[in-house]
C-alpha positions as CSV (number, residue, x, y, z in Angstrom):
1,X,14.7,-15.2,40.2
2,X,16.1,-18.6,38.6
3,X,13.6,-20.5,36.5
4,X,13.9,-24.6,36.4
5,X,12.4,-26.8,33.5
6,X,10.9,-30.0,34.5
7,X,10.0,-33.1,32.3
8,X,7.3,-35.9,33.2
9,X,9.2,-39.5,32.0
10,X,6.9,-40.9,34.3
11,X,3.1,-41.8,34.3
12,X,0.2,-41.1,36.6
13,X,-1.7,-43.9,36.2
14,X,-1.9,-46.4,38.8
15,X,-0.2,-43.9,41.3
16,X,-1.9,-42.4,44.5
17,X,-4.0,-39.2,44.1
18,X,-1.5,-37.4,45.8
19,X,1.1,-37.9,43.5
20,X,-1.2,-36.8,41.1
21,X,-2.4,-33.6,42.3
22,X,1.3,-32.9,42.6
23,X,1.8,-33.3,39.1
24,X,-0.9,-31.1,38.3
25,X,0.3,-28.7,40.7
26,X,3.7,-28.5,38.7
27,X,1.2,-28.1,35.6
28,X,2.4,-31.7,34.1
29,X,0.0,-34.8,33.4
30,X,0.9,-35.6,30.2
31,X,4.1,-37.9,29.3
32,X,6.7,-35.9,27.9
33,X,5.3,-32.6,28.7
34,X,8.1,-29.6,29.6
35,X,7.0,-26.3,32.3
36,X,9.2,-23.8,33.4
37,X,8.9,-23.1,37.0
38,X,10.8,-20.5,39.0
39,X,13.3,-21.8,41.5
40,X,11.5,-22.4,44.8
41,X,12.1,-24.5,47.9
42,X,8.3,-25.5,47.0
43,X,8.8,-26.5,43.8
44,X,12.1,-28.4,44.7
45,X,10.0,-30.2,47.4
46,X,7.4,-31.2,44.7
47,X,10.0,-32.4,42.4
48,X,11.9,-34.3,45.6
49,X,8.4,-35.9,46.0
50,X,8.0,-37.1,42.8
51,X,11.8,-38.6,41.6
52,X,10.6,-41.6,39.8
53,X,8.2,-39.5,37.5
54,X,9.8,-36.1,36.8
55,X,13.2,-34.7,35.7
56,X,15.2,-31.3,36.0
57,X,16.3,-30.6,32.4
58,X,19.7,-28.4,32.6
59,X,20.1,-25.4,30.1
């Protein structure tokens, strides 16, 4: 299966807990942090969740 990399450019604080727990979800929390997820309609709702605070880095 595909894998994605995702980038935090955005921070958690001041945000609502649920934005949060997605982030840890995707295994970010730090600024500037990079995971490699595989390519799931979960993980692309995640990320459509979040737009303002992550970022799908292209190979």
């Amino acid at each position: 299966m595909a894998t994605i990399k995702i980038k935090q450019i955005g921070s958690p604080i001041r945000r609502p807990a649920a934005q949060k727990k997605i982030l840890i979800g995707l295994g970010l929390g730090k600024m500037h942090r990079v995971v490699e997820r595989q390519d799931t309609p979960e993980v692309r709702g995640a990320i459509a969740k979040l737009p303002h605070m992550v970022q799908v880095l292209e190979d």
